[in-house]
Steps between C-alpha positions, in 0.01 A plus 500: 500500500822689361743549734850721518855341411656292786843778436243810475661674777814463443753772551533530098127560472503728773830717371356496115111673733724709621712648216170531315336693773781765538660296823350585833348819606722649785331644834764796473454651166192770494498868442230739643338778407204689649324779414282720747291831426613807568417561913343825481394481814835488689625785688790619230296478199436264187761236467603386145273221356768273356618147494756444799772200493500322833709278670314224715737250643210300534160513270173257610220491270233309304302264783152483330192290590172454323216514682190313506123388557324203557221432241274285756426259256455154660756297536813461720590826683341773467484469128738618253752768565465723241759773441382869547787737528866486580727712653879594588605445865703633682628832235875580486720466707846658472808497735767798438812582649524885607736716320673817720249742321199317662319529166293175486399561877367895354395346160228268632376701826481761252235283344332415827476835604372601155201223522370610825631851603391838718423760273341854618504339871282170394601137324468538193464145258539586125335352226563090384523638130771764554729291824450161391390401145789679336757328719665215394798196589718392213691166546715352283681155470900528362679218395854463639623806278280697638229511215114456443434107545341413139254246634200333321316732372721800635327559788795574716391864578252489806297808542353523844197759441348732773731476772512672810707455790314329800713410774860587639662276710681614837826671452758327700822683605722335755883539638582175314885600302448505120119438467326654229174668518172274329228706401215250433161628309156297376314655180212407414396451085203421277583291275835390330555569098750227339669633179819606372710813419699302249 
């Protein structure tokens, strides 16, 4: 049985990983992009279908889980468990600080309004095809200049497909001096595409 060098992990071994893996990823480095469908639907008109730059202080993303059956097969258990699907919990989460001109507060209830809105004095719930499947989440990694991450295989451009905002949390505004406002909203997403724009 082979086994690893006694000095393996030492901190030369570990500096030479790192240098060869483009040093460590850092939590603070990520650019966002996302692009929604026009919103017909709202009250002022079409609004332009374009990629937006936003500005999450705070971006969670990417819990996934597979999920499973049992065969019934004899044996311990229940059998074996036998992957069937698998699926992204939890969507998107993003935290933003509110600018003076309110406009991520209006850009996403906006979108809420346009996926389930009164129209001619009833709801009105647009198509999947025309609110949904054209919208997408771009998320990149930068390195510490502020550029795409080259990782293996470039695949430092995460595409978050078919997203839709689900959930808003409460707005919180309070007499506390020099607090800013958090605007904190959930999208929900399909499926994530891994490539590059390099």
């Amino acid at each position: 049985m082979s086994s690893l060098p006694i000095n393996a992990n030492n901190i030369e071994n570990l500096k030479s990983y790192l240098n060869a893996s483009g040093g460590l990823q850092r939590a603070n480095r990520y650019a966002v992009k996302i692009y929604r469908p026009k919103l017909n639907d709202l009250p002022n008109g079409p609004q332009s279908s374009s990629y937006i730059t936003v500005y999450p202080s705070e971006i969670s993303f990417g819990a996934r889980a597979t999920n499973y059956i049992y065969d019934g097969l004899q044996g311990y258990n229940y059998g074996r468990a036998v992957p069937n699907s698998t699926k992204f919990v939890g969507g998107i989460v993003m935290t933003f600080y509110v600018t003076g001109d309110l406009f991520v507060l209006n850009y996403f209830n906006d979108w809420f309004d346009a996926m389930y809105n009164i129209k001619n004095n009833s709801f009105f719930v647009p198509w999947y095809d025309e609110t949904v499947q054209p919208a997408n989440l771009q998320l990149t990694y930068l390195n510490l200049n502020g550029n795409q991450t080259i990782s293996t295989n470039n695949q430092s451009l995460w595409t978050f497909q078919e997203v839709y905002p689900v959930e808003a949390m409460p707005i919180q505004l309070s007499a506390k001096a020099d607090s800013p406002l958090l605007y904190q909203v959930v999208l929900n997403y399909r499926s994530i595409n891994r490539s590059s724009i390099l």
